[in-house]
N, C-alpha and C positions, 0 to 999 in steps of 0.2 A: 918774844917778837912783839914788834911795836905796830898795830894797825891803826892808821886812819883813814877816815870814812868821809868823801864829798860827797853833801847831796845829804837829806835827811825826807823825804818824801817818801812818798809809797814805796821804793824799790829800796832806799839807805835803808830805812826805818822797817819795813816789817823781811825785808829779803838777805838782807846785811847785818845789821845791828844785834840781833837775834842770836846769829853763827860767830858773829867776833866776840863775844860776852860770854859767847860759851866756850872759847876756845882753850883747852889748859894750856897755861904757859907762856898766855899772851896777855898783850895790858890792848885794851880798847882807850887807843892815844887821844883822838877828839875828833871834831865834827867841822868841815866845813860847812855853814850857813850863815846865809845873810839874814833870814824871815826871822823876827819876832817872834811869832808863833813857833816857826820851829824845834828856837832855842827853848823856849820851855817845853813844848815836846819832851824835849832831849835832856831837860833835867828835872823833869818830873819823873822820865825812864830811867835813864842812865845814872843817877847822883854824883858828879864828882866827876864827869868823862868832860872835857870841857869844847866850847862852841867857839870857830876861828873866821876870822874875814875872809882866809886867801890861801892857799894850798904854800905860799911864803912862809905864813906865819905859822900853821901846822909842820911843813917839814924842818924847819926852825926850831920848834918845840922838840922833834924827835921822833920820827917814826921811822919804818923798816920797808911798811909798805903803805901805798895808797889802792883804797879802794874808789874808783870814780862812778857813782850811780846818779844820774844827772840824763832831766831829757836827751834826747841825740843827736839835736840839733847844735847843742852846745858843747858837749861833751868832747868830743876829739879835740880841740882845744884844749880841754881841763889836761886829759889825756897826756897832751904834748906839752903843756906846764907840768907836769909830775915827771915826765922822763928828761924833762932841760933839766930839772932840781936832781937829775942823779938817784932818784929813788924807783925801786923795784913798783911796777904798778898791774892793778886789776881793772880791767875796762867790764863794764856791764853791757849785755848784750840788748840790741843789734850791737856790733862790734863796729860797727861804722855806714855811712849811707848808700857806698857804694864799694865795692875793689878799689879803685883807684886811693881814694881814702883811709882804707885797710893799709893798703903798701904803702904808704906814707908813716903812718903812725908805726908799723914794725921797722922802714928801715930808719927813721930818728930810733928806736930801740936799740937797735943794732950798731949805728951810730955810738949813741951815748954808753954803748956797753950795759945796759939795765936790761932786765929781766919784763916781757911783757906776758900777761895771761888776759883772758878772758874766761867771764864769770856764766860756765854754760852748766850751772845749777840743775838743770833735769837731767844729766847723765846718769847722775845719782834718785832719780826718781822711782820707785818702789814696783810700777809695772812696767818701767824699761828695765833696770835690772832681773825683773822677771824671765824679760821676752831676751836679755842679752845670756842666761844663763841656761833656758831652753833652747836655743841655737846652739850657743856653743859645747853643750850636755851630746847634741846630735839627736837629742830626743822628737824633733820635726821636720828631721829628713834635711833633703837640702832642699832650702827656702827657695821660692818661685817668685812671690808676691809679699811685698811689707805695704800694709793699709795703717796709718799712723796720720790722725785727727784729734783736735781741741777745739767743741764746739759747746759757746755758750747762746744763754740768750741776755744782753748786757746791752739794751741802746744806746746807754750814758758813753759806751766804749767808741759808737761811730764817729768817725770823722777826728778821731783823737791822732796826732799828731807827737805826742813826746813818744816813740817806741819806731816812727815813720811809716804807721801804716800797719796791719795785721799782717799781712807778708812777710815785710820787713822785724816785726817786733816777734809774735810767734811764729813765722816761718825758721827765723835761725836755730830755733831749738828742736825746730821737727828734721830741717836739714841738716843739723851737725847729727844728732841721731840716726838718720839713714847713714850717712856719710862714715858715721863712724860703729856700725855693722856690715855695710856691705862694698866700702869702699866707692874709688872715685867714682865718678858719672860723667859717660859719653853723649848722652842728650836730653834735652830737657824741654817740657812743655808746661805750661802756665797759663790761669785763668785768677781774673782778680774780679770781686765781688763792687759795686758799689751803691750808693742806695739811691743818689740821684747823679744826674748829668750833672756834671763839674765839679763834683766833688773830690776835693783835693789828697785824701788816705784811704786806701780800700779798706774794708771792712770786713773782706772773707777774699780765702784763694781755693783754689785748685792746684795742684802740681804733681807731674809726673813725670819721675825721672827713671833710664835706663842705665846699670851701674854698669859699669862695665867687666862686673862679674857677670851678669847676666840676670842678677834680679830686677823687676821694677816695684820702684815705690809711688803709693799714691798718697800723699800728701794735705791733710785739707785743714781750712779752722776757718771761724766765724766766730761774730759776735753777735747774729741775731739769728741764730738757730735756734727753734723750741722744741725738736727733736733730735739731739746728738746721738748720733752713730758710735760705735766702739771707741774706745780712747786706740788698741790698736786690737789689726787681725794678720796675722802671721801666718801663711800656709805656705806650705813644705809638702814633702811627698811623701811623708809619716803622718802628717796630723796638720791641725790648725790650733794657736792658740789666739783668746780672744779675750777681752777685760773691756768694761765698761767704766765710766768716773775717771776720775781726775786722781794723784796720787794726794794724798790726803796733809802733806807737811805745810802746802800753802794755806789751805783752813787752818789749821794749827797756828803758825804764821800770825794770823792775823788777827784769831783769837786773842793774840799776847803768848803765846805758850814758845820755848827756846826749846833746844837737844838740852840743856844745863836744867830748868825749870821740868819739862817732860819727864828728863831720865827716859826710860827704858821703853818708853810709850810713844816716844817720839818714833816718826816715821812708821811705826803699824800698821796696816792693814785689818781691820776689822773680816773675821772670815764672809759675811756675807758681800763684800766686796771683791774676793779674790776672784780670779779667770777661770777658763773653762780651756781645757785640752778637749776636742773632739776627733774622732776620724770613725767614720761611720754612723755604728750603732751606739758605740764608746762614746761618752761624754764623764769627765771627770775633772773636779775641781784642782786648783793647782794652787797650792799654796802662796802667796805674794811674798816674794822679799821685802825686808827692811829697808823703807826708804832714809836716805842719809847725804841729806844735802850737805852736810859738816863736813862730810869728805875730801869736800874740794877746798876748803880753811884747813884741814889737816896735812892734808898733801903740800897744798902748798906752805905749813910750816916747816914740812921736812925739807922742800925743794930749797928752801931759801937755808936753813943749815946745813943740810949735805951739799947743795949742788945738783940734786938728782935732779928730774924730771918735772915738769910743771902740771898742775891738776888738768889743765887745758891750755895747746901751743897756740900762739895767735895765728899759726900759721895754720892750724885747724880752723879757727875761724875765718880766715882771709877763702879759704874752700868755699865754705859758707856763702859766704856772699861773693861767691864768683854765679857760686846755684842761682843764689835770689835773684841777682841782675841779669842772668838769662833767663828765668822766670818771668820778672817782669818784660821782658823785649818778647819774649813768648807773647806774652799777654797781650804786647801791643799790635804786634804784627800779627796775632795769628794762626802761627807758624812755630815748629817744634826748630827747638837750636841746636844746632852742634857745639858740644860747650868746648870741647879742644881748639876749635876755629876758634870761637867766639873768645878764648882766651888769650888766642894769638895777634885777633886786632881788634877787641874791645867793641864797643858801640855801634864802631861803623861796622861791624858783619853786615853784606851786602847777600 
């Protein structure tokens, strides 16, 4: 399998770059970039992977699939140049700035007969697969309440604009993750952070949605917390499980360190980081699964030979930001949404 990669910035380069290099079986085809800089980036890291003007001249060269990691402003664009060229493609998440957007870019997919995913990298994160294997073990009863937050302390992050916002940039990984534990969601309420009047990207949210299994999730992140809360809290009517930190591949990540470079250390969990099962008196550590963000470059190597199944459907992510843009109308108005309305006539919910 032939992958290339748009975009060599912080999301190509330590999010991307990383998992295609380590993929057996595949060739890392080359780089859309225009920057200078980039470009030696990219062959100081890579040796030999080569640097292109235009997703033209890349799928010309030869590739299987494209990867598109590119602010998100511009991206849906790239997005829909890679699916006119007939080639299977990966969008990075947010997956688009709004629904309306989303349905756009799936039905040219559909359209053109190509294959679309998005790239929702923390499904494979080391304390969601944790919290996905204790649910579905039954070992926490049945779940009441999912408390699922990413709070940094990062100023440089405010007001930052490639991702559209913390809502929009990590809310979609906090929302496909409810969404894909406890299914769809009947209502939704939203609160967005920001640090002055008029400023154009929030900086921190709130969110709480009722699924309409009948769990609620509360939803949160920031980037100028200086006390973050659990990464999640999961209570059931057996137990509660809880973990603090961040799953540990993004450090890794950024280090320089690959699944291919790490070997067997990749995704680890160090034990003084693992969670805590509680109910009562009981309190006991729980061991953390292996995080393995390759998963989703694996999966989709097989979807693209077999045919099977895609690591993530876009139509999962179009859910996603059906959430977020009631979330945000939440936020504006005030007022908790009914998202089944709200998806029957969009904006104008009166």
């Amino acid at each position: 399998m032939r992958i290339g990669l748009v975009g060599y910035g912080h999301g190509g380069r330590f999010f991307h770059a990383p998992l295609i290099s380590s993929l057996p079986g595949a060739t890392f085809a080359g780089v859309v970039t225009r920057s200078a800089e980039r470009r030696q980036l990219l062959a100081a890291e890579y040796p030999g992977v080569p640097a292109f003007d235009s997703i033209g001249q890349l799928v010309e060269a030869g590739v299987d699939v494209l990867v598109i990691s590119t602010p998100l402003k511009g991206r849906p664009a790239l997005v829909l140049d890679g699916l006119e060229h007939g080639v299977m493609v990966v969008s990075d998440k947010p997956f688009a700035a709004d629904a309306q957007q989303a349905q756009t870019l799936i039905t040219m997919a559909e359209r053109q007969g190509v294959r679309l995913s998005v790239y929702q990298n923390r499904r494979w994160d080391s304390d969601f697969l944790t919290v996905r294997k204790l649910i579905e073990s039954g070992a926490l009863g049945q779940v009441t309440r999912f408390e699922s937050r990413v709070e940094r302390y990062s100023p440089q992050s405010v007001n930052n604009g490639s991702g559209g916002g913390f809502l929009r940039d990590l809310g979609s990984h906090l929302v496909d993750q409810a969404l894909l534990l406890f299914g769809p969601v009947s209502r939704v309420y939203g609160e967005l952070d920001y640090l002055e009047k008029g400023q154009t990207y929030d900086n921190g949210f709130f969110v709480s949605l009722t699924h309409a299994s009948g769990v609620i999730s509360h939803l949160g992140g920031s980037c100028l917390q200086n006390t973050p809360g659990p990464r999640f809290r999961v209570t059931g009517t057996q137990g509660c499980y809880s973990v603090d930190g961040l799953d540990g591949q993004e450090a890794q990540a950024l280090a320089g360190l690959s699944p291919k470079s790490a070997g067997e250390r990749w995704g680890v969990e160090e034990h003084r980081r693992w969670g805590w099962f509680e109910q009562g008196e009981i309190r006991e550590r729980v061991p953390s699964e292996r995080g393995c963000w390759n998963q989703f470059y694996l999966q989709l190597q097989t979807a693209l030979h077999n045919g099977g199944p895609l690591p993530v459907e876009a139509r999962d992510a179009l859910a996603a930001t059906r959430v977020l843009d009631a979330a945000r109308l939440s936020a504006e108005r005030g007022q908790v949404i009914d998202l089944p309305a709200f998806e029957a006539v969009g904006t104008n919910l009166e």
